[in-house]
Each structure stands twice: as C-alpha cells, then as structure tokens.
ZAZAMI-951753 format. One record per atom (N, C-alpha, C): residue number from 1; residue in one letter; atom name; x, y, z. Coordinates in Angstrom, 1 decimal. Example, Ala and Ser with C-alpha at 12.3 -4.5 7.8 and 13.67 -1.06 7.14 Angstrom:
1;a;N;13.2;-5.7;7.8
1;a;CA;12.3;-4.5;7.8
1;a;C;13.2;-3.3;7.8
2;s;N;12.8;-2.2;7.1
2;s;CA;13.7;-1.1;7.1
2;s;C;12.9;0.0;7.9
//
This chain:
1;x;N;96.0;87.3;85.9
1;x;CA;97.0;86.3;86.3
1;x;C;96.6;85.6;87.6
2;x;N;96.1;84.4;87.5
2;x;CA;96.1;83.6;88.8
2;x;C;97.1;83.9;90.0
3;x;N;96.6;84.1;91.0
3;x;CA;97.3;84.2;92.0
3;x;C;98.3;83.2;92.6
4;x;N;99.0;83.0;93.1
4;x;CA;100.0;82.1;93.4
4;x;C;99.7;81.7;95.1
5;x;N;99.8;79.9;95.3
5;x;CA;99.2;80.0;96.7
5;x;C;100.7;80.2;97.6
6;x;N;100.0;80.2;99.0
6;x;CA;101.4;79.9;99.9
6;x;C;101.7;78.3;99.9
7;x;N;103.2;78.7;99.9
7;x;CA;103.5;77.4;100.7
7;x;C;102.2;76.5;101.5
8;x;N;101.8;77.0;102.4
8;x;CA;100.9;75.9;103.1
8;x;C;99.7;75.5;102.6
9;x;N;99.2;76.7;101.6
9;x;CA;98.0;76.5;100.9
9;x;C;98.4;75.0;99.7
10;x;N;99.9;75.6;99.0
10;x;CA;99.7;74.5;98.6
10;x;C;99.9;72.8;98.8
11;x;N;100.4;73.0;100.1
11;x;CA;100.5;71.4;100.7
11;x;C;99.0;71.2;100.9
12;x;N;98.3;71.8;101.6
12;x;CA;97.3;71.3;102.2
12;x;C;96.0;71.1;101.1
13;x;N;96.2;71.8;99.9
13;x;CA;95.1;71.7;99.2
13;x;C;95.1;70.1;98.8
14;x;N;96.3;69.0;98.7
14;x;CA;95.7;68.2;98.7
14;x;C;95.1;67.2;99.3
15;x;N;94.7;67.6;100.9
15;x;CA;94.4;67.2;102.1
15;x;C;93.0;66.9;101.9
16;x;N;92.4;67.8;101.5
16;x;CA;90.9;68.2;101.7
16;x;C;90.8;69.3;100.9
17;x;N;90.9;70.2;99.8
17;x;CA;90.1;71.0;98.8
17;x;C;90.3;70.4;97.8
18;x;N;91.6;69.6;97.2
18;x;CA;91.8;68.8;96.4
18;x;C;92.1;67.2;96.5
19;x;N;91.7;66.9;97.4
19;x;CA;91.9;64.9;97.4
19;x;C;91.9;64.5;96.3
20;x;N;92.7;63.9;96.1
20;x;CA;92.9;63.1;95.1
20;x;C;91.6;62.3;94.8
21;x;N;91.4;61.8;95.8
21;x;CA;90.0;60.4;95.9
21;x;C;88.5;60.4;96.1
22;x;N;88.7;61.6;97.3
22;x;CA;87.3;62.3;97.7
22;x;C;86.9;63.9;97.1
23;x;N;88.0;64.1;96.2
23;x;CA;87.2;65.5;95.6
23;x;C;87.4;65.2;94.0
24;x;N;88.6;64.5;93.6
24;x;CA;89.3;64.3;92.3
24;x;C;88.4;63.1;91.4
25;x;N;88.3;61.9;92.5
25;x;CA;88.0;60.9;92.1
25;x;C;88.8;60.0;91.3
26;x;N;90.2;60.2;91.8
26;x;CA;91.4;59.9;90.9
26;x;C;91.8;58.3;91.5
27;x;N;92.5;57.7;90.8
27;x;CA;93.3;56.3;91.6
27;x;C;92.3;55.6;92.6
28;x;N;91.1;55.7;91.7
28;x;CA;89.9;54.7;92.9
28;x;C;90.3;53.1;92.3
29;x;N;91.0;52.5;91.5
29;x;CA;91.2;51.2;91.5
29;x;C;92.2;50.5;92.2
30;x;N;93.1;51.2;93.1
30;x;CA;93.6;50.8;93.8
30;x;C;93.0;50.7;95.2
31;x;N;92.2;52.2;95.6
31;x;CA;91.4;52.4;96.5
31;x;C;90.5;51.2;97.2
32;x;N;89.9;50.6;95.9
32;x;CA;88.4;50.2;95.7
32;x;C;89.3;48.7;96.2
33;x;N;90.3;48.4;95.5
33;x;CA;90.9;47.1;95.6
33;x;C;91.7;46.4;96.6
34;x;N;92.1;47.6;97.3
34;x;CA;93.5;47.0;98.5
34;x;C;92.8;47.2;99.7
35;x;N;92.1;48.2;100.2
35;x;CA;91.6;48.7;101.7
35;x;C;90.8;47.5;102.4
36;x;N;91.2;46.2;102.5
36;x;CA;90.1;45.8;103.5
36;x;C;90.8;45.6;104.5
37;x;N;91.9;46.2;104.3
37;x;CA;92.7;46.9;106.1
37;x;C;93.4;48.4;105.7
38;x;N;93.7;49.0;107.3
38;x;CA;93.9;49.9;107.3
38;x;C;95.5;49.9;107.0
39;x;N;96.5;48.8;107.6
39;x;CA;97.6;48.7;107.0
39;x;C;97.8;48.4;105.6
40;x;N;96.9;47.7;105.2
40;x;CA;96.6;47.9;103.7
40;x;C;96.8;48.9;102.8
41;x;N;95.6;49.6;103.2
41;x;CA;96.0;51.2;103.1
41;x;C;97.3;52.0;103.4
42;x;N;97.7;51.6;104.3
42;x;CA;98.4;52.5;104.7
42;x;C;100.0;52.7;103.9
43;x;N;100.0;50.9;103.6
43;x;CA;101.0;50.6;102.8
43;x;C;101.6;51.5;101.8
44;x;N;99.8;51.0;100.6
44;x;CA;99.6;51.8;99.5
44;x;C;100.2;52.8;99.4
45;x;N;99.2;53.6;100.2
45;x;CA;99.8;55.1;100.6
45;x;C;101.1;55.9;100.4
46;x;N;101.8;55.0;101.6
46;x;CA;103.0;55.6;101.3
46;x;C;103.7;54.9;100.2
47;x;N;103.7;53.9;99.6
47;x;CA;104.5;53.9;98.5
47;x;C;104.4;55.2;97.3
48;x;N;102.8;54.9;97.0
48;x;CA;102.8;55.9;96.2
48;x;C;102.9;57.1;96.6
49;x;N;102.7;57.4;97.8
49;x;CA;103.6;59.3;98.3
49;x;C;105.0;59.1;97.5
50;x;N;105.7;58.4;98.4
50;x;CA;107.3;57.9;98.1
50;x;C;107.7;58.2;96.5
51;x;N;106.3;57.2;95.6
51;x;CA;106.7;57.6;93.8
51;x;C;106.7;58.7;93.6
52;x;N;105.2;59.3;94.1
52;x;CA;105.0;60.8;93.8
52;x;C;106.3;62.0;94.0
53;x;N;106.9;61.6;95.3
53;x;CA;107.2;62.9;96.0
53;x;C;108.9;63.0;94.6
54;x;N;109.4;61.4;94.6
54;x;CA;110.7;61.6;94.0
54;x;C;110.4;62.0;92.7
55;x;N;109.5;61.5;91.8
55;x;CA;108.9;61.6;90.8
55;x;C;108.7;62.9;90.4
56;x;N;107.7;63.6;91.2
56;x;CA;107.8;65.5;90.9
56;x;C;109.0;65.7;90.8
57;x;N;109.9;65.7;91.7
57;x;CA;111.6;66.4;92.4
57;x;C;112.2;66.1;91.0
58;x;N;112.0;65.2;90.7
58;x;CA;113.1;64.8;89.6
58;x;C;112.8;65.3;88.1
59;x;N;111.4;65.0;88.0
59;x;CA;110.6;65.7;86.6
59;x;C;110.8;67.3;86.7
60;x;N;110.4;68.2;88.2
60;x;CA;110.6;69.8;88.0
60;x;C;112.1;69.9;87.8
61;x;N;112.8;69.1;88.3
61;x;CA;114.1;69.9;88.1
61;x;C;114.6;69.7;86.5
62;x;N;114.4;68.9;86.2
62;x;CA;114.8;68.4;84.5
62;x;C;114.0;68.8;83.5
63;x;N;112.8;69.3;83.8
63;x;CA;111.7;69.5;83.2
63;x;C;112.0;70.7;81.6
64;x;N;113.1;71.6;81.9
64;x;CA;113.3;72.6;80.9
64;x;C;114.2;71.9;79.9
65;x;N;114.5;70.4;79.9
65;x;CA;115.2;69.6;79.0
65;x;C;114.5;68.7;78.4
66;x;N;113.5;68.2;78.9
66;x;CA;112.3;67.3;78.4
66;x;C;111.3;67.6;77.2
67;x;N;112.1;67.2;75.8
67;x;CA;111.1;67.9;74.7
67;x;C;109.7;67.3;74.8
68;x;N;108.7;68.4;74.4
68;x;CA;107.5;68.4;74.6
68;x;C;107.1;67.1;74.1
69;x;N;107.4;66.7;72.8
69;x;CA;106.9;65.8;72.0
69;x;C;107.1;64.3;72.5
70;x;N;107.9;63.9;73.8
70;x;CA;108.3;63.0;74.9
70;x;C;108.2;63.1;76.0
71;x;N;107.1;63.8;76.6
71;x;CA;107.3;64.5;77.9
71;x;C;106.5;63.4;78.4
72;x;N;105.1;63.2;78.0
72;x;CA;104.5;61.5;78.4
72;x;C;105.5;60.1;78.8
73;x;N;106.0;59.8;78.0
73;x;CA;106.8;59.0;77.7
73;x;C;108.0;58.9;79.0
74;x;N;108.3;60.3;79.1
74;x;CA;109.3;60.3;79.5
74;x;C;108.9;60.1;81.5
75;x;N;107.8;61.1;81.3
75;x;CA;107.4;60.6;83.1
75;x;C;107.2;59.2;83.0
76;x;N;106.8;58.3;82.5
76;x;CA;106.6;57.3;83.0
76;x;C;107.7;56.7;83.0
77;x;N;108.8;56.5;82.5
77;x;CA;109.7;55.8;82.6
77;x;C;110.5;56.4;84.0
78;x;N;110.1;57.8;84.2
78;x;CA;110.6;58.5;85.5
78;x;C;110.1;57.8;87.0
79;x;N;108.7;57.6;86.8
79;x;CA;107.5;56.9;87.1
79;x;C;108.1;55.3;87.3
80;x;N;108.0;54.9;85.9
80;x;CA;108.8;53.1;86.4
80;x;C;109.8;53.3;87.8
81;x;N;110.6;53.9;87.2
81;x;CA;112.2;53.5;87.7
81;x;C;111.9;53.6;89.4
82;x;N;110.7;54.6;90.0
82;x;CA;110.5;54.9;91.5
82;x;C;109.8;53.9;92.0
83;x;N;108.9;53.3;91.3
83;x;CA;107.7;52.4;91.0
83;x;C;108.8;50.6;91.5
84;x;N;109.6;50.4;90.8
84;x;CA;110.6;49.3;90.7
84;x;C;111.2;49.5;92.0
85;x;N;111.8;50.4;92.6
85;x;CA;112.7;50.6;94.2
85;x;C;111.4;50.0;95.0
86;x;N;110.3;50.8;94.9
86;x;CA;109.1;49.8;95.9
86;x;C;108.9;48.9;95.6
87;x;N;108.9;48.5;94.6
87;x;CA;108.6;47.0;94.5
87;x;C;109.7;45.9;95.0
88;x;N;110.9;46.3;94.8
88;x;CA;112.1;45.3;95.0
88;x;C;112.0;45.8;96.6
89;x;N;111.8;46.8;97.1
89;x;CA;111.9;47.0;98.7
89;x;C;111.0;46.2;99.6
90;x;N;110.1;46.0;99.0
90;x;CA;108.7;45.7;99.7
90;x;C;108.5;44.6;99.8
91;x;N;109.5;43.8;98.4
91;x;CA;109.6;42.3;98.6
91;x;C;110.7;41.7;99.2
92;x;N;111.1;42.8;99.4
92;x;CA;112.6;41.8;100.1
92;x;C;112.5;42.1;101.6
93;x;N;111.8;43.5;102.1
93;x;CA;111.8;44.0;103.5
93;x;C;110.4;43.3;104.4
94;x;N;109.2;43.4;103.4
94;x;CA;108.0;43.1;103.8
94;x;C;107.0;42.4;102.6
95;x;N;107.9;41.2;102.6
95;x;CA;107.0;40.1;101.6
95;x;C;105.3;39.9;101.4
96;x;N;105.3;39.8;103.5
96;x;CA;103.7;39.9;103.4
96;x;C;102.8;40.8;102.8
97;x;N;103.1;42.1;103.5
97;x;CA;102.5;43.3;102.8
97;x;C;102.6;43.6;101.2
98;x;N;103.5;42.8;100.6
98;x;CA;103.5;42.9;99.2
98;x;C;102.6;42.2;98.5
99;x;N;102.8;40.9;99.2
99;x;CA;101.7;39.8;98.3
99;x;C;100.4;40.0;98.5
100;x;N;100.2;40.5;99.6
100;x;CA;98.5;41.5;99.9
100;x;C;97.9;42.6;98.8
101;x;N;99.5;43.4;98.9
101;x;CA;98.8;44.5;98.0
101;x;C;98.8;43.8;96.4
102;x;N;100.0;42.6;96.2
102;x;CA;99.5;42.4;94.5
102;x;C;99.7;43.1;93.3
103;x;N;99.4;43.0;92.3
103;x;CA;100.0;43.6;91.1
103;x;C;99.8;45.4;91.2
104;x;N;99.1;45.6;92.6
104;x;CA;98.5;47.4;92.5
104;x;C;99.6;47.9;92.9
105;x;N;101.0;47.4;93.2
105;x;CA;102.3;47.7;93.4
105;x;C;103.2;48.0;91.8
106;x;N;103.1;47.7;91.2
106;x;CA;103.7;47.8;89.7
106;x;C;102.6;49.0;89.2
107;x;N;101.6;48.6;89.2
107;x;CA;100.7;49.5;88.7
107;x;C;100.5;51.0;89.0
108;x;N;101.3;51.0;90.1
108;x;CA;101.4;52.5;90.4
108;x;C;101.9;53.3;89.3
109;x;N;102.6;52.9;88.5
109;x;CA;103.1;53.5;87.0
109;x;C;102.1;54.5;86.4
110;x;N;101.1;53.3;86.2
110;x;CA;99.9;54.1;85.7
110;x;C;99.0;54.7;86.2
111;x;N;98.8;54.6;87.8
111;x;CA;98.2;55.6;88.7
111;x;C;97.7;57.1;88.2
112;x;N;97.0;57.5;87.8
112;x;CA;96.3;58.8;87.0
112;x;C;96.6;60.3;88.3
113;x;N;96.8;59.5;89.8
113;x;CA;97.1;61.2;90.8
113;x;C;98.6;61.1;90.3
114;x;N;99.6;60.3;90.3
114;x;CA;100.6;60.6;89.7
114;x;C;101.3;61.1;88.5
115;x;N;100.8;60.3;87.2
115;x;CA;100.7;61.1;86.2
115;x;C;100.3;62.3;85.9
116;x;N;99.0;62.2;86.7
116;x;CA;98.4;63.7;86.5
116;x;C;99.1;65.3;87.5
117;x;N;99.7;64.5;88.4
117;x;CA;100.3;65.6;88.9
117;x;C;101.6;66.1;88.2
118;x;N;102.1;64.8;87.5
118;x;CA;103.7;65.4;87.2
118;x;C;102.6;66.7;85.4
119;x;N;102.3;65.8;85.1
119;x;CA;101.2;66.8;83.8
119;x;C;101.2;68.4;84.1
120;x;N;100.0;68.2;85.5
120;x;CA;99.6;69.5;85.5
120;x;C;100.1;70.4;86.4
121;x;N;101.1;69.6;87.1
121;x;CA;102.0;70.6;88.3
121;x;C;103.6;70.6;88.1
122;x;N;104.4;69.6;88.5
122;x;CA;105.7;69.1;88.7
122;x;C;106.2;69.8;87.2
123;x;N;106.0;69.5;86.2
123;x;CA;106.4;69.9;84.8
123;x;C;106.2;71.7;84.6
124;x;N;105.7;72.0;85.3
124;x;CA;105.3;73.6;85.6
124;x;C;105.9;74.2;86.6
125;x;N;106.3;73.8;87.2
125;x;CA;106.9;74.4;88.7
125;x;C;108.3;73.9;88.9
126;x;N;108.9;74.9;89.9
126;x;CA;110.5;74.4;90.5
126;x;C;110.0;73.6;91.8
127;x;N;111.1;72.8;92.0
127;x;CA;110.9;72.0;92.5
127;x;C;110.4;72.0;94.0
128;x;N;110.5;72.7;94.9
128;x;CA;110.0;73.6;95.8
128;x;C;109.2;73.5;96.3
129;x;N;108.2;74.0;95.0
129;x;CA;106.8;73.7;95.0
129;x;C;106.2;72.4;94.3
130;x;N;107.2;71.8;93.5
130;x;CA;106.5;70.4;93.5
130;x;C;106.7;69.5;94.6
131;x;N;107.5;69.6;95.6
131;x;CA;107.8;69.0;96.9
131;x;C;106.5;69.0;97.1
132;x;N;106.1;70.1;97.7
132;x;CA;104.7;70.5;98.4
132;x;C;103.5;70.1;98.0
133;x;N;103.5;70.3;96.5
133;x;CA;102.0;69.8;96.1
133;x;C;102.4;68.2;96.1
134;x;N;103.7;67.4;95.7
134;x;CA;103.6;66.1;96.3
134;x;C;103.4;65.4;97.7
135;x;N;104.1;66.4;98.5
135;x;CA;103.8;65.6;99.9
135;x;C;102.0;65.9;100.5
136;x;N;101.4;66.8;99.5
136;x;CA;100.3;67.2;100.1
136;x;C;99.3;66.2;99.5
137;x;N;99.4;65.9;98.2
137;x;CA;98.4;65.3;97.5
137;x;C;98.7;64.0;98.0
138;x;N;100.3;63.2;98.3
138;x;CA;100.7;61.9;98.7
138;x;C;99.5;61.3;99.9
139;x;N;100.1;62.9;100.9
139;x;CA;99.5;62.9;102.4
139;x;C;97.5;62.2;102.3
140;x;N;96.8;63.4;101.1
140;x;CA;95.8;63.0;101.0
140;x;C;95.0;61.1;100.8
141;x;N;96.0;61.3;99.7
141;x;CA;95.7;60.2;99.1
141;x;C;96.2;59.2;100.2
142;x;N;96.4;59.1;101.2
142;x;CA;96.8;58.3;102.2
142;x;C;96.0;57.9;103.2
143;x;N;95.8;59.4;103.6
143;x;CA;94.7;59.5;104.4
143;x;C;93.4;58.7;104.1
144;x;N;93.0;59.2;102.7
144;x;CA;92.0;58.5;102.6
144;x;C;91.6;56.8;102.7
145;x;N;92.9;56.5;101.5
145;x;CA;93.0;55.1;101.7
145;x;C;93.1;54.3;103.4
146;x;N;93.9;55.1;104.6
146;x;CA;93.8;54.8;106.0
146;x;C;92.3;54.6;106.5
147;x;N;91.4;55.6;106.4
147;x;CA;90.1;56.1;106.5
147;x;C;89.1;54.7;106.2
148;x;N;89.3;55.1;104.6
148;x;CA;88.5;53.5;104.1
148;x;C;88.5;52.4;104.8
149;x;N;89.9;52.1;104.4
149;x;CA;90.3;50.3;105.6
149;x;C;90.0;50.4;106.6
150;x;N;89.8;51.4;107.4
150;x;CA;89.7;51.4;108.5
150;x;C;88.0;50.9;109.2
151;x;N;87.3;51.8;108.4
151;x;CA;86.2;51.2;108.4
151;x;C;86.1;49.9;107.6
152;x;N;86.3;49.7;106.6
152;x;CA;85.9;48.2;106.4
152;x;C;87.0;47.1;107.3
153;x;N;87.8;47.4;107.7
153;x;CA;88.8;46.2;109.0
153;x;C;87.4;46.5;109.7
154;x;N;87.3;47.5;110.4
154;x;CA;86.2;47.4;111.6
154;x;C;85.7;46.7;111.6
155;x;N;84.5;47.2;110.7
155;x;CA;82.9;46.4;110.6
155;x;C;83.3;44.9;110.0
156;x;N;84.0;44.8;109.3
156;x;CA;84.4;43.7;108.5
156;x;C;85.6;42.5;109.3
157;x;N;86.0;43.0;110.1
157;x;CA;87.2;41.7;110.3
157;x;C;87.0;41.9;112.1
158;x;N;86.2;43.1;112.9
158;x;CA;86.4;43.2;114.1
158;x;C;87.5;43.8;114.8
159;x;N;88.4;43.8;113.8
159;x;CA;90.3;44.4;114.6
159;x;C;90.3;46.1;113.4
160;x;N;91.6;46.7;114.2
160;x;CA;91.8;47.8;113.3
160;x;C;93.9;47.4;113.4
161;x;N;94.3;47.8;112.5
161;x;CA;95.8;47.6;112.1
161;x;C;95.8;46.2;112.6
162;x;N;95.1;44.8;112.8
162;x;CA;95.3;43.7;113.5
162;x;C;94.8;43.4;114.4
163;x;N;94.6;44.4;115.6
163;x;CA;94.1;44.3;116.5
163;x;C;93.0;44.0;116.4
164;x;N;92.2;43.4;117.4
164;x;CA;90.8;42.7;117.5
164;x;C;90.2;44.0;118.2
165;x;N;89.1;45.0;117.9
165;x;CA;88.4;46.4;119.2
165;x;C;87.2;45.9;119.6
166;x;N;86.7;45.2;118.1
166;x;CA;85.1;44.6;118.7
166;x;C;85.1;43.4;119.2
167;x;N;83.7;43.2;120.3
167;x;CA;83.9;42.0;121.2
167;x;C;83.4;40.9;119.8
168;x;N;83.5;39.2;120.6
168;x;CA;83.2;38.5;119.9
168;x;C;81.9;38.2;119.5
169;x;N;80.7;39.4;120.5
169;x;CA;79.6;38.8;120.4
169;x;C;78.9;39.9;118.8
170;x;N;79.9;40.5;118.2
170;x;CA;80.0;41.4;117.2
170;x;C;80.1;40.0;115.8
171;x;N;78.9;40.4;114.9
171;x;CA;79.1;39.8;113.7
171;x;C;79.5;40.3;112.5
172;x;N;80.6;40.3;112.7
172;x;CA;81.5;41.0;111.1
172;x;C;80.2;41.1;109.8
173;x;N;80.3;42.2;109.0
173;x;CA;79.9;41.8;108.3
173;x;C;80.7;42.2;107.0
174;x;N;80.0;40.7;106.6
174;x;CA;81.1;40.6;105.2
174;x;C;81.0;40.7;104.4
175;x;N;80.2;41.8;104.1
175;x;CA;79.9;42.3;102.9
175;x;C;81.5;43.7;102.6
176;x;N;81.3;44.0;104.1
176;x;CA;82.8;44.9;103.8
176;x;C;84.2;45.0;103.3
177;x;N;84.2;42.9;103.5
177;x;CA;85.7;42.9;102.9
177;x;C;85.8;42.6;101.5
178;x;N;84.5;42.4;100.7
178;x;CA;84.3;42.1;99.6
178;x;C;84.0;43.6;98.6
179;x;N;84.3;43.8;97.3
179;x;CA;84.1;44.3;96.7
179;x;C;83.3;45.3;96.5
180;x;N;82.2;45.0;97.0
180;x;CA;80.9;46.1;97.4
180;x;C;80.8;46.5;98.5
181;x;N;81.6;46.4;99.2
181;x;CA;82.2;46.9;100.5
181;x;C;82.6;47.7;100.3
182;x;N;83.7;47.9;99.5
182;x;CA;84.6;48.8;98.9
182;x;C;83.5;50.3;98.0
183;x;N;82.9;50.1;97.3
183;x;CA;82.2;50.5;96.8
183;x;C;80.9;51.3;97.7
184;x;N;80.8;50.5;98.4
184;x;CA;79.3;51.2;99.4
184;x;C;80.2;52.7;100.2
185;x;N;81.3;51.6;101.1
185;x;CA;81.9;52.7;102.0
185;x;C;82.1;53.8;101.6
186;x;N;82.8;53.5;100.2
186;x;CA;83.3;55.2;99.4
186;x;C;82.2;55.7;99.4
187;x;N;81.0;55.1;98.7
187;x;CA;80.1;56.2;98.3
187;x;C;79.5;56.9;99.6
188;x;N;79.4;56.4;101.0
188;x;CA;79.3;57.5;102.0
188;x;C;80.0;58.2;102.2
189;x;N;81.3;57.7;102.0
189;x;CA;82.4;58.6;102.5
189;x;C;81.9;60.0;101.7
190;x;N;81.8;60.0;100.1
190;x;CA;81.8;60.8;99.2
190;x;C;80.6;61.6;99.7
191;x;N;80.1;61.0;99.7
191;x;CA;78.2;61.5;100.4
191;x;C;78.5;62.7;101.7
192;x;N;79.0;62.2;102.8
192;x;CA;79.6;63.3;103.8
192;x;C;80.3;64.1;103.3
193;x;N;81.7;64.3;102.7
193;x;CA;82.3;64.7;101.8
193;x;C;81.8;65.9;101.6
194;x;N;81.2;65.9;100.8
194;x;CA;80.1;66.9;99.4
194;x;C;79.2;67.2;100.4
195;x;N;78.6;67.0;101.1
195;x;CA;77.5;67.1;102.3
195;x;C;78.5;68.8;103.2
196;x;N;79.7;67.8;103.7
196;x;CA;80.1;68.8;104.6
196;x;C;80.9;70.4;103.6
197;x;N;80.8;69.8;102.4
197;x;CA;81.6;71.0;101.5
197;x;C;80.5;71.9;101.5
198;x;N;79.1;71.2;100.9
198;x;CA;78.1;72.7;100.4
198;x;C;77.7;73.0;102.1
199;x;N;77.8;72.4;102.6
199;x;CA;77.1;73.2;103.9
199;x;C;78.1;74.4;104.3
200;x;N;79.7;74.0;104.2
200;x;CA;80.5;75.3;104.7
200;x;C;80.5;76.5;103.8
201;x;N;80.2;76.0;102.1
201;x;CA;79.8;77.2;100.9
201;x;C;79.0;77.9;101.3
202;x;N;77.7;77.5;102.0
202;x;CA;76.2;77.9;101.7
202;x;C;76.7;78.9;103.3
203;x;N;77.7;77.9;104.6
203;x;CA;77.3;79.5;105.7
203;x;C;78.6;80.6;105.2
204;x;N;79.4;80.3;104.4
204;x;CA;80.2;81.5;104.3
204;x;C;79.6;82.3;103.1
205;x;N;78.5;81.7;102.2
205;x;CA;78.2;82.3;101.3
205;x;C;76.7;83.4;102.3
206;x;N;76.2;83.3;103.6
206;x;CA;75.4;83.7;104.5
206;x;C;75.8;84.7;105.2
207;x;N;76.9;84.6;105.7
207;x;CA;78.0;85.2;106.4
207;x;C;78.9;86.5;105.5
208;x;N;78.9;86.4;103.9
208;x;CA;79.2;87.3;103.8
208;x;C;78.2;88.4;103.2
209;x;N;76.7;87.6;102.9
209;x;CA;75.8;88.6;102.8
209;x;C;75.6;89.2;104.1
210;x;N;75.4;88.8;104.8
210;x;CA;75.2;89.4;106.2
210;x;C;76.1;90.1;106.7
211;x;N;77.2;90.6;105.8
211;x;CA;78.4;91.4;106.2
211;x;C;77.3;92.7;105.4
212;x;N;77.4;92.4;104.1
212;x;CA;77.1;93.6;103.0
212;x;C;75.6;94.4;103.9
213;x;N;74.6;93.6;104.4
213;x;CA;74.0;93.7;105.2
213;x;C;74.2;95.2;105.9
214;x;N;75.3;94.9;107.1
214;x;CA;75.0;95.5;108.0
214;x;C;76.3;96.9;107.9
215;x;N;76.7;96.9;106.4
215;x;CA;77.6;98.0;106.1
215;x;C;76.5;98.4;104.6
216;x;N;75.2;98.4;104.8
216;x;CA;74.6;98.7;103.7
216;x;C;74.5;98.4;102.1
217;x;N;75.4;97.5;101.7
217;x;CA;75.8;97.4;100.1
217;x;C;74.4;96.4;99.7
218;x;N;73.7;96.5;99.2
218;x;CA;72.2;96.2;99.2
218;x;C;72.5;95.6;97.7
219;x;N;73.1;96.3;96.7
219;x;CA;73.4;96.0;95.3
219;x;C;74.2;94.8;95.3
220;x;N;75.4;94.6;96.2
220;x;CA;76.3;93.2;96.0
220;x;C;75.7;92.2;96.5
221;x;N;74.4;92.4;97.7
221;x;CA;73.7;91.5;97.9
221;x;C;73.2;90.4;96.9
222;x;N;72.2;91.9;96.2
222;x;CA;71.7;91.2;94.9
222;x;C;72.2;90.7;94.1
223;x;N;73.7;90.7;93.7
223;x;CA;74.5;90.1;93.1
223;x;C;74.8;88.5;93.7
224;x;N;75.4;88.6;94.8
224;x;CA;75.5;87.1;95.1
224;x;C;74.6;86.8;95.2
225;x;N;72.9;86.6;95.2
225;x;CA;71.9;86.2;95.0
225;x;C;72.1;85.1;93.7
226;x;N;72.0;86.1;92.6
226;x;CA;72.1;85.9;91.7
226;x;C;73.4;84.9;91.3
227;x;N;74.0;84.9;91.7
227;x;CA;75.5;83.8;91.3
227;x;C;75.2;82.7;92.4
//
C-alpha cells in the first residue's frame, strides 16, 4: 500500500518534485504563449490557481455521485463554469490584462494540469487534500510562469512588472519577446532543472553509501551499485 504523504509534503510536491511545467511538462501552451512579462505570468497564474483550487473542492466533495461513465464530461463543465467567473472578472475589473492574455483565458478549460489533476487526484481524495494538492500544484505552476516572464521582460523589454531595471545603454534583445524566446528560455530553464535534480540524486545516492560504509553493510553497497 503506497504510503500517504503529509499535509505539507503534499502541497509542496507541486512546487518543485512535481511542477506542473518544469518536471510534468504540462500546460506549456499557455506558458510558451503569454510570458513576455512577468505580470503576464502572473496573471495566468493565478487565474488558473483560482480554477484549479475551486474546481478540486467542488469535484472531491461531489465526486461519490459522479457516474463513472460522465466523470470527463462532467469536470469540464465543472471546469467551464470557474473558467467563465475569470473571464467575466478580468474583463470587467482588468480589461488590459485580459486582452494581453487573449483566448488562453477561456482555454483554461482545457488546460491538461487541471484536468489532469481533477483525473488523478481531486476525484480520489476528500477535499482536504484536494485543497492542498491544488494550492500546491496552482502555486507551482505560477511560479514558473512568474520565473519565465521575468526573464524574458528582462532581457527583452529592459523593465521587470513595468518597471524599466536595465539602463538605456542595454539592447533588449528581441528575440525574447518573440516566440523562440519563449521556447529557448524554457529549454534552460529545463536544462538547470534536471541538472540541479540528478546532481542532488547522485550526492544523496553517495551519502547513503557512505553511511553503509562506515557501519560495515558492504552487501547493500553492492546493491545500490547495481540499481
């Protein structure tokens, strides 16, 4: 029987063991499409937290009434209805930031970290814990999208949230706010990413041979060798 995490384990796994973006590779079309600011991002972000988070609450709690053979069907329309409050909010409170972000506001519907979470978590759990794995995975997937823009505003427009940081004698380059901007940045991002993951595998996988080490177990050595 799989072990059950903590509360904090499971907020945070979607922070950084599970990102949505940088471990999952989930919802990169919005990613790839809105970040050439960090308010851009930031937007995103929290809308889709906002879908996610009501979206689980409402799917775990109802979930033992939702026949199997409609369960698709049925998140999404769960999915629309949270999807429509952002959209009608965003245009009536903050027009600009709407018309920036564009049809990847409706499309949140079909966003794949949110379907996929109500799938493989929210429909399986009390609500509790879908809170958590939503505000954690939301959190992620925010972060990242913040992260991205951030670098491409930089390099690319000279300002961060608006602000101008680099002097004038700084030549944007504009490759960043363009499409393959989008595309380049991730793939470093991804590159450090996986970079900083196998390097922390490889010293705790060092660290616990060097335990067995120096309490003699010579045989389990050879075993994590081998795996």
């Amino acid at each position: 029987m799989k072990k059950q995490l903590s509360s904090w384990q499971e907020f945070t796994k979607g922070i950084w063991k599970n990102n949505p973006i940088m471990v999952q590779l989930l919802g990169l079309c919005p990613t790839l499409a809105v970040t050439v600011s960090a308010i851009n991002g930031l937007a995103m972000g929290l809308a889709a937290t906002f879908v996610l988070i009501m979206s689980s609450l409402l799917i775990s709690s109802i979930r033992k009434i939702i026949p199997g053979q409609v369960r698709i069907a049925s998140f999404i329309v769960i999915i629309a209805t949270f999807v429509t409050i952002v959209d009608l909010v965003m245009k009536a409170k903050f027009p600009a930031l709407s018309k920036a972000l564009g049809p990847f506001i409706p499309l949140i519907v079909v966003n794949c970290v949110i379907l996929g979470r109500q799938e493989a978590f929210a429909s399986k759990n009390n609500p509790g814990r879908a809170f958590l794995d939503a505000i954690g995975m939301g959190s992620g997937f925010t972060l990242s999208l913040i992260v991205l823009g951030t670098i491409r505003e930089i390099i690319g427009s000279r300002s961060f949230f608006g602000i101008k940081v680099l002097p004038e004698g700084f030549e944007p380059w504009l490759i960043m706010i363009l499409p393959a901007g989008a595309f380049l940045t991730l793939g470093l991002l991804l590159a450090l990413v996986n970079y900083y993951s196998i390097r922390k595998e490889r010293e705790e996988h060092e660290s616990i041979i060097a335990h067995y080490k120096r309490v003699g177990r010579e045989e389990l050595i050879e075993e994590l060798k081998v795996n």
